[in-house]
N, C-alpha and C positions, 0 to 999 in steps of 0.2 A: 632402402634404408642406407643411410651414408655410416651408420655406425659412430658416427661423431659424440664425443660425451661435453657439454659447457655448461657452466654458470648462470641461470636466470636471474638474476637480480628484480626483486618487486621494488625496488626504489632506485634514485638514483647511485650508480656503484660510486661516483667522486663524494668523497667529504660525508660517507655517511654516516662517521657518531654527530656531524652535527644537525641531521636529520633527523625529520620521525619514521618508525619505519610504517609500513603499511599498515598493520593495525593498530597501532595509537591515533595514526592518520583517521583511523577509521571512527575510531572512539571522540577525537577531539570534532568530527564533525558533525557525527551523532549528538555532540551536547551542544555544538552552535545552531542545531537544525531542529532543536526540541526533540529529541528521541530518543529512544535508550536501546539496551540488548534485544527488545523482541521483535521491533519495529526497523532494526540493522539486520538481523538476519532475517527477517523476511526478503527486505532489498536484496541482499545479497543471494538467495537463496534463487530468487524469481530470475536472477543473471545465472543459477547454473554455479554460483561460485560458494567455494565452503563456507560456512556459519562461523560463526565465532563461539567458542565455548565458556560458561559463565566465569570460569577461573580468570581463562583470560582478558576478557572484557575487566572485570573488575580489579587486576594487577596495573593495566595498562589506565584503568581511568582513575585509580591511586595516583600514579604518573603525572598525568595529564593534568591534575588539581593542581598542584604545586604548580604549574609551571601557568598554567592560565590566573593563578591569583598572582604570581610575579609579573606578569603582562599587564596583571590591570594595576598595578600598586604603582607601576612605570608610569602609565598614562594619568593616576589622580596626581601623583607628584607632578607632572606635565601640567597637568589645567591647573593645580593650583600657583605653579609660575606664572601663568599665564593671568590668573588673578591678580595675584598681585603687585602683575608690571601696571596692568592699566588701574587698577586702585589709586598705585602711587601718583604715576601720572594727573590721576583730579585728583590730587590730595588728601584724600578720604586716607588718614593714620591717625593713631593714637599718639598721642604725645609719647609713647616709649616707641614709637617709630614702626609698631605694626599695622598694616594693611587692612581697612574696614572695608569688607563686601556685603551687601546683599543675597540673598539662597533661596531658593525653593528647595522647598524638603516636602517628602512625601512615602506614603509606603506601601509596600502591598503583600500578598499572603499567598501561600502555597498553594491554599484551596477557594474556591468560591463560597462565600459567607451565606447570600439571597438575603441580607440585612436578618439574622436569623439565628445563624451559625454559625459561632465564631468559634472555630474549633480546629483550626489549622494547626498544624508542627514546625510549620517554618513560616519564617516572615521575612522580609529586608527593608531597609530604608535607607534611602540618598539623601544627599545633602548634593546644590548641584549650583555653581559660580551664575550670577547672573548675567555676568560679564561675559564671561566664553561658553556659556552653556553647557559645559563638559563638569560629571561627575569628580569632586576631591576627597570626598569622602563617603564610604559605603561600609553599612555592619549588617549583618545574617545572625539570625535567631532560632535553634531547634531547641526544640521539648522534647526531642525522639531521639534513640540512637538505640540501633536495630540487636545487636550486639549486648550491650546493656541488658536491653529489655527481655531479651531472650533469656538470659542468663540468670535475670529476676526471674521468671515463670518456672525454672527449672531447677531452682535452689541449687545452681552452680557458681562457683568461683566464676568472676569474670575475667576473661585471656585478655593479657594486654594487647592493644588494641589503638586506636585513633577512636576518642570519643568524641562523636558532633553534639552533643550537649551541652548547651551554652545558656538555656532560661530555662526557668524553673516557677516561671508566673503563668499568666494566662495569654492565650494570642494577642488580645488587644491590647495589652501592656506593652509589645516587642519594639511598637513604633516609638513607644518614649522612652525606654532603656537603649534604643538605636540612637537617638539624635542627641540625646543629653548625654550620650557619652562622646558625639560628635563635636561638638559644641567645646564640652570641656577638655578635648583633644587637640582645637585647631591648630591655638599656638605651638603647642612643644612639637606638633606630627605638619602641619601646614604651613605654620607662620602665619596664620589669618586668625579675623578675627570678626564671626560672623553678627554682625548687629541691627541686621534688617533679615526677619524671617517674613518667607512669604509662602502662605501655603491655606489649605483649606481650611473650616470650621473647626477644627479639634484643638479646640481651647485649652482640653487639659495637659497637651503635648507642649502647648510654651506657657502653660502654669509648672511644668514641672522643668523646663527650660529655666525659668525663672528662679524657681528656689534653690538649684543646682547653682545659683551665681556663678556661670564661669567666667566672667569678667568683671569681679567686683566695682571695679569703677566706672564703666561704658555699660549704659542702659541697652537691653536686645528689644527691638520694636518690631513687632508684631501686623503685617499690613495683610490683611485678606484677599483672595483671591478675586476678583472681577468677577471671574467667570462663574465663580461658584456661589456669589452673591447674587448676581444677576439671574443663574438657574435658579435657585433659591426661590426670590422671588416674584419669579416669571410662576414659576410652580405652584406655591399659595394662590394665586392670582387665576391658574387655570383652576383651583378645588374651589372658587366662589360660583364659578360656572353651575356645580353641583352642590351646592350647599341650597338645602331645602329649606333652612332659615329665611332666607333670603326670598322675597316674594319673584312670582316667574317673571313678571313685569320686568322687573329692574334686572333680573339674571339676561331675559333677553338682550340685553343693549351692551352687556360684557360682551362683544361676539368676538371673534379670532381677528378680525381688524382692531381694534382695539385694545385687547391682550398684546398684540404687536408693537404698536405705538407705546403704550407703558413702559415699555422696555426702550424702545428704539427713543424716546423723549430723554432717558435718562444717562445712555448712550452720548446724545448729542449735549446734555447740558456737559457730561465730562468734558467731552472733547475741546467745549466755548472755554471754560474755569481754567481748564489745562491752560489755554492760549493769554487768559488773564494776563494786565501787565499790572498786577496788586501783592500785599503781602499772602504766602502762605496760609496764612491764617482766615485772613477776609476769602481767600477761594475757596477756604471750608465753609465756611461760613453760608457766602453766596450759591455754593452748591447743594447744603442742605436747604436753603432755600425752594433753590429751582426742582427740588426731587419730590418736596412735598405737596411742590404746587403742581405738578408733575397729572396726579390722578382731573384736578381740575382744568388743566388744558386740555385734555383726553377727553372731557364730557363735557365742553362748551363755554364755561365758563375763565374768561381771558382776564379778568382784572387785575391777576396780581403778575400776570407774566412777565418776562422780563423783555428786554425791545429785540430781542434774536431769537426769542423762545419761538414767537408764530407770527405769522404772515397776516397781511390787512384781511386776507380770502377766510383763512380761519377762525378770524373775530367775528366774523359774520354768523357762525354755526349758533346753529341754538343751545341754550343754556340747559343743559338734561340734570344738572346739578339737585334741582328740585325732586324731580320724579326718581332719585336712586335714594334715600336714603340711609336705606338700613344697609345696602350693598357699597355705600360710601363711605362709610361708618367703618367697615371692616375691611377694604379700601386702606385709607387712610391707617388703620393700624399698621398694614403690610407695607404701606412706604411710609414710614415712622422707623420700621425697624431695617430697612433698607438706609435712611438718613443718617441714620447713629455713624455707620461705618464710611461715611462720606470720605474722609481723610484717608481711609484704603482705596476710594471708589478715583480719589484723584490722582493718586501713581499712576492707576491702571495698569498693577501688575497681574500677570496670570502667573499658574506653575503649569504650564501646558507642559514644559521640556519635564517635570517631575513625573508629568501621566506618561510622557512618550517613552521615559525610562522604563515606568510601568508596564508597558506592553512589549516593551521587549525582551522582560524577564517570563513576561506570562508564555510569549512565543517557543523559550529557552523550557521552558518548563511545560511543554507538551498542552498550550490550553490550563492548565491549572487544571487538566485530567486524568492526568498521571500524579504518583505519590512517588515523590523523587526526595520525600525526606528521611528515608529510612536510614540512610548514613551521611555521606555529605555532596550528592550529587546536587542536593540544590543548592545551597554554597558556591558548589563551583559555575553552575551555571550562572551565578547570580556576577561572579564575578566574570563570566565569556561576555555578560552584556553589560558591565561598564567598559571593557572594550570596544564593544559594538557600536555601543552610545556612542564614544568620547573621541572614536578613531572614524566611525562609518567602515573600514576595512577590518577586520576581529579578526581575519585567520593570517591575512599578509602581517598586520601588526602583531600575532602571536608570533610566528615565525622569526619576522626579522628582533624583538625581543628577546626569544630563546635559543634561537639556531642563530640568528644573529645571518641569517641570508635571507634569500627573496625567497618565496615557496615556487611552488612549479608551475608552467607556464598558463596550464589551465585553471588555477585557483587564482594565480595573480589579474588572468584577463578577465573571468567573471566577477571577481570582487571591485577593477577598477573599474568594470562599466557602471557593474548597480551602481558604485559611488558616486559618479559622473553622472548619472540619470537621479540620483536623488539629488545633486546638488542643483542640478537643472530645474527641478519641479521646485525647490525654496525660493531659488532666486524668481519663479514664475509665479508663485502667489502672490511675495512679497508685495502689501501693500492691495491686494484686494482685498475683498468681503467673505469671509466663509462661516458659515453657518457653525463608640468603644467604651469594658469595664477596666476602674485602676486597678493598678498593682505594685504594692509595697517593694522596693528592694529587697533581697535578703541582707537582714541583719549581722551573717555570720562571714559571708564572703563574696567575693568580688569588689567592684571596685566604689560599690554604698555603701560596703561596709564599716563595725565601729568604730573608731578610732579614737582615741585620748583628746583631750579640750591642750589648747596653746598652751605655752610655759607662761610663767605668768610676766616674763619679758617681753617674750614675743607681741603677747595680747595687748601689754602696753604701746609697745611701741607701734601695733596696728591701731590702737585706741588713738591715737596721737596725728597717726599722717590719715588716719579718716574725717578725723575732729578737724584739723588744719583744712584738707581740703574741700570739708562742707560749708565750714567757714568763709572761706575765699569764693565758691560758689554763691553762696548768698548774699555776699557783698555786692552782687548787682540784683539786690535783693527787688527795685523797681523794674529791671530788663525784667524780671522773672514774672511780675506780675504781672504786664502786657504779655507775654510771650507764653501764657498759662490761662489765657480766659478761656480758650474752648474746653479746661477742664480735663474731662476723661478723655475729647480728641486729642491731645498734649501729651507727647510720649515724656515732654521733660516735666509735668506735672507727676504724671503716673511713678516715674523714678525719685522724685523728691518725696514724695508721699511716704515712700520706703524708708527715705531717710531720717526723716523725723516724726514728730508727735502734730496730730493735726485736730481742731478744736472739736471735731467729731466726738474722738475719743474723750476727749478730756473729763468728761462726768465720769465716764466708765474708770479712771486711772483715779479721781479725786476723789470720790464715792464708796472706793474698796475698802471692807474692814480689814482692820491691821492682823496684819500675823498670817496674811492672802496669799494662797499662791499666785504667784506671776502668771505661771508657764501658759492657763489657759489664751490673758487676756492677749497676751506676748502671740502667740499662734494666731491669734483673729486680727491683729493690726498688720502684721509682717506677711501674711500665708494666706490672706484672704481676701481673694480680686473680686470675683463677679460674684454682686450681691441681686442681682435685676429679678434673678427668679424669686426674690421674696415679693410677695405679694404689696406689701405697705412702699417696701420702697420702688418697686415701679411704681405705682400708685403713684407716687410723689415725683420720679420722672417725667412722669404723662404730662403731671399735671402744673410744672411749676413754670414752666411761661406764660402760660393761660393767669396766674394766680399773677404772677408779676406785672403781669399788662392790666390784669384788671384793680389793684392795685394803685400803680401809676394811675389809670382814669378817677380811680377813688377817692386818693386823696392828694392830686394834682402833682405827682411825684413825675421827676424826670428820671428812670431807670437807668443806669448802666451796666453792662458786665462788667465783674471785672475776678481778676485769676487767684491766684497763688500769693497770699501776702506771710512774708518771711519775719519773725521779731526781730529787731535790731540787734539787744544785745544777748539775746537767749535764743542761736541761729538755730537751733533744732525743734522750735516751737513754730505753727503755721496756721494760718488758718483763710477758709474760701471761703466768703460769705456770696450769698446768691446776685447781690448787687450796691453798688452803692448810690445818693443824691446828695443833695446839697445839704441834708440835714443830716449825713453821715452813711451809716450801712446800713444795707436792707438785709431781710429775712424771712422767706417764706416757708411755712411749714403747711403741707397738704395731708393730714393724718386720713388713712384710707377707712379706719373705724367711725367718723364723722361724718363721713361723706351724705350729702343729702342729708344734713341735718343744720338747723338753722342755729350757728354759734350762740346766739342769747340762749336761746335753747338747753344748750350743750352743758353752757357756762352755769346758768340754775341750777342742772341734773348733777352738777358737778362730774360733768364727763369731760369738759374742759380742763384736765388737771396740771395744765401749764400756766396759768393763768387764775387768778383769785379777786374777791373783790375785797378793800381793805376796809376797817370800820367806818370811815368817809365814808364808806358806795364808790370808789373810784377804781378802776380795775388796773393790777397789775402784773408783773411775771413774777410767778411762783419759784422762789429762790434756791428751792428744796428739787426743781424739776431737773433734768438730765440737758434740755435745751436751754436755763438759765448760766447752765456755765460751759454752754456751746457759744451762747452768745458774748459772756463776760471777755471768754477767750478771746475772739475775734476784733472786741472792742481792741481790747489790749495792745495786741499783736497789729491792729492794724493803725493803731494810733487815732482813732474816732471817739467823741464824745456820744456819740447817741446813735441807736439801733433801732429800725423803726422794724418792730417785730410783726408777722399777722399771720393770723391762721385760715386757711381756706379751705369750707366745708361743700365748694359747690358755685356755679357761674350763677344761680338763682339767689344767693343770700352774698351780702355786703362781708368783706373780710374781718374780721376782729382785732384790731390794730391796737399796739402801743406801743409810748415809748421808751425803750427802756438805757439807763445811763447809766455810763463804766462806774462801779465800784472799786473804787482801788484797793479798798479795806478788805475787800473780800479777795481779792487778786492774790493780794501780797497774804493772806493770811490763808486761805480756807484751797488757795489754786496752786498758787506760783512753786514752793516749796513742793509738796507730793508729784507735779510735774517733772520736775529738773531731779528729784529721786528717781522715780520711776523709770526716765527716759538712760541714767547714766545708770543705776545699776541693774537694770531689767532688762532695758531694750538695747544699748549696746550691746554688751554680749553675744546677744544673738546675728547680731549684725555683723560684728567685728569677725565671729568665731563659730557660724552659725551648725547650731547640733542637728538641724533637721534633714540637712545634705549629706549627714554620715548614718541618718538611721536612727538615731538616739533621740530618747525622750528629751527635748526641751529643760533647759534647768529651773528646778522649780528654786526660786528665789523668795522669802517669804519676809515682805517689809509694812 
């Protein structure tokens, strides 16, 4: 023994406040490694080296939170520059000069659900640049705080404290209190301004996108995922395999060669439409084409294909078209509802990078095996892996961050190899083949909550530069009608709908006894998107090309679509009739209670109640019906003398046609007046000033 007494130092001795020391070391890699205290000291323990005590672990990972949520707050401000250089660069700004991007937003949960169980404590959701891929914006949601809830069970005073309790809904709520708050943050926290969401089926996540207006005057357009339509409907397509309806005959000839093609057909018509040199529009078009004829290529039958769709050798195949029917039938339904979403199906965007974020919170979070929500450890994990995500390097980018150095030699050479080895494997696929309940805001606090209606200045003078520039919008009031026939595919139809009164409504608004309140009808024009799961009006979806076409053969009509037609001088009045000809607009109406019933029929039983015969015996529209001043509208608005109205009960019975001619008496007296009320002092308001983004009841207005 030399008897010598020195210094051990466990970190480095230069520069060491700006170091961590060895156990925060220890802690901050326990939460990039998905681990916590029990699973660090066992490592620790199997080397022979001291444990870590829960005091200290838990002082040092208080620590460590703050300094890993200012690492990552660094890099979204980072990706969101980065957004919005190459934004500007194509142009994509608002007229007030902010940067419009594209997102994939997506979320995921502390615990594993099994479609079942939704009963997590914490949740997160990304919003993530489609341009750099990298994470700008992330929010974390607990229902738990360990502390809290202890202190409830024990009827004790709660000690102050850091409370991670931030929702007070239910889990499936988290992911739309996360994005709508993202949404309505870009500009004043980002400078962006997200107007293309791309993300899974959860409709009601950008219905509540939607009512939140965070960009009053820039429509947010909604484009579905690829991927998740195409599993979707690959998936349906495997349950006919099993469906016992279906006779075994016709099941056998679905086999797993064919389930393949279905898909890989639909695959390949994107990629032809993509290459299209047409407008926008006609690629939709042309692609819902090629998707429906899609099952009929599949099964032999080539007549309608298009000259790239199949080869001279596949024309040859036999036509099995005849022996499937009932499995054709139901077929055809499942690529119907695959064709609607055509106009998502032509981006061809995924949110693969929104799932990849995904899995690397689940990684951070031990499996979603551990309950890391007791206080705020899943929080901070959630933000180690927008670092992980947005950098590929999490702990050199912590480091030089907060310590503002390199970390040490052996952290920095295994983080930059994985980095260099993942960046090797992107660039080496590149370009092959690779295989919820709502919840209400609270009413009383946060950032739903109630707030006061505009001074009645303010209100004007947003009443004013709203008015001006719907006006000026509509003044290409013809662009608009071409640029609006695919209707519900038409993001700029969907937004103008918002804006005004459309001849749908119009019974419902002219119709009301006086001294009505507003508020309900006000809520189902403005707040109310997808209407398909009613039964009558799919009904009426299915069936109104069929009804059109047959129609035209009927009574030698040449059909056109056509969009969005705007009134001249009353620009908040609109109206879309299904078609127009030479003898003015069409109108079909497919009522799903008639159906397979033969309209003379109907019209006797007086079940026909759109429709009467007058004491002539001549039949005409019943003036008193909810579609006679559907149609008056349309006339009006679209400036056409005659409506060639008809109802269709069925491809077995002839349609019931008339024709019916604009009344102006009735316009100007029984329409036009309760319209132009309704829309200024009803439906502004909510538009202008709207009460449902603060939580509050609708103002009931009673005219």
């Amino acid at each position: 023994m030399c008897g010598s007494r020195f210094i051990l130092n466990t970190s480095d001795s230069t520069n060491t406040e700006a170091r961590l020391d060895l156990n925060a070391a220890a802690v901050s890699g326990s939460i990039i490694t998905g681990i916590g205290l029990s699973n660090l000291n066992e490592i620790t323990a199997s080397m022979d080296l001291p444990t870590m005590p829960f005091r200290l672990y838990s002082k040092k990972h208080d620590d460590i939170s703050e300094m890993w949520k200012t690492a990552a707050e660094e890099t979204m401000i980072n990706a969101a520059k980065q957004e919005v250089e190459v934004a500007k660069s194509r142009g994509d700004v608002s007229t007030a000069g902010i940067a419009m991007i594209p997102v994939e937003a997506d979320a995921c949960w502390g615990k594993r659900s099994y479609k079942n169980n939704y009963s997590a404590l914490s949740g997160v959701a990304a919003i993530i640049g489609e341009y750099s891929g990298k994470v700008p914006y992330i929010g974390v949601r607990n229902k738990y705080c360990v502390i809290c809830a202890r202190a409830t069970k024990t009827n004790q005073p709660t000690k102050a404290h850091k409370c991670t309790k931030n929702h007070f809904g239910s889990a499936t709520s988290m992911e739309q209190a996360i994005l709508v708050e993202g949404f309505k943050t870009s500009i004043k926290e980002r400078n962006l301004i997200y107007n293309i969401l791309i993300a899974d089926g959860d409709s009601s996540t950008y219905k509540s996108i939607l009512e939140s207006r965070p960009y009053p005057d820039i429509p947010i357009q909604k484009i579905e995922c690829t991927n998740h339509l195409l599993r979707n409907y690959n998936g349906k397509n495997i349950l006919l395999q099993k469906d016992t309806t279906i006779p075994l005959n016709e099941r056998k000839l679905l086999n797993m060669d064919r389930l393949k093609r279905l898909r890989t057909a639909v695959r390949a018509a994107i990629r032809q439409r993509q290459k299209d040199n047409s407008s926008h529009s006609l690629k939709i078009e042309n692609l819902q084409k090629d998707i429906l004829n899609s099952p009929l290529h599949i099964f032999g039958n080539h007549a309608s294909c298009a000259s790239y769709y199949c080869t001279e050798e596949r024309k040859k195949e036999l036509n099995l078209i005849p022996q499937i029917p009932t499995l054709f039938l139901k077929l055809k339904k499942n690529v119907s509802q695959l064709a609607f979403n055509s106009r998502s199906l032509l981006h061809a965007y995924t949110n693969n990078r929104a799932e990849q974020f995904n899995s690397i919170v689940a990684k951070m979070v031990g499996g979603k095996r551990v309950n890391f929500s007791l206080k705020d450890s899943y929080t901070t994990r959630c933000y180690a892996a927008v670092v992980s995500f947005n950098t590929g390097m999490p702990q050199y980018t912590f480091y030089k961050s907060i310590c503002n150095i390199s970390p040490g030699k052996s952290l920095k050479l295994l983080e930059t190899r994985k980095h260099l080895k993942n960046t090797r494997e992107v660039k080496t696929r590149a370009g092959t083949a690779r295989k919820k309940i709502n919840f209400n805001p609270d009413a009383h606090y946060g950032k739903d909550c109630e707030r006061p209606d505009m001074d009645i200045t303010d209100y004007e003078r947003g009443k004013v530069l709203f008015l001006n520039n719907l006006k000026e919008q509509a003044s290409n009031r013809h662009e608009i009608e071409r640029a609006t026939v695919l209707q519900a595919e038409s993001s700029l139809w969907l937004e103008l709908r918002r804006c005004i009164l459309t001849a749908s409504t119009f019974a419902k608004i002219c119709k009301r006894r006086p001294n009505q309140n507003s508020a309900p009808l006000v809520k189902s024009i403005l707040y109310q998107y997808n209407l398909d799961h009613i039964t009558s009006i799919k009904h009426g979806r299915d069936n109104e090309q069929k009804a059109l076409a047959q129609l035209g053969v009927q009574e030698n009509l040449n059909i056109e679509k056509c969009g969005l037609f705007i009134d001249e001088e009353y620009f908040y009045l609109g109206a879309t009739p299904d078609g127009f000809c030479n003898e003015g607009l069409v109108e079909v109406k497919c009522p799903s209670s008639l159906f397979g019933i033969d309209p003379d029929t109907a019209l006797l039983d007086k079940k026909l109640k759109c429709l009467r015969k007058t004491s002539q015996f001549r039949i005409e529209m019943n003036k008193n019906h909810d579609w006679y001043y559907q149609v008056q509208g349309q006339l009006h608005i679209a400036k056409k003398n005659i409506c060639v109205f008809a109802v269709w009960t069925g491809p077995e019975f002839p349609l019931k046609v008339v024709r019916v001619e604009k009344d102006d008496v009735f316009w100007q007296e029984q329409m036009l007046p309760k319209l132009i009320r309704f829309y200024q002092d009803c439906l502004l308001p909510e538009i202008i000033d709207p009460r449902k983004a603060r939580s509050m009841p609708l103002r009931q207005i009673f005219i």
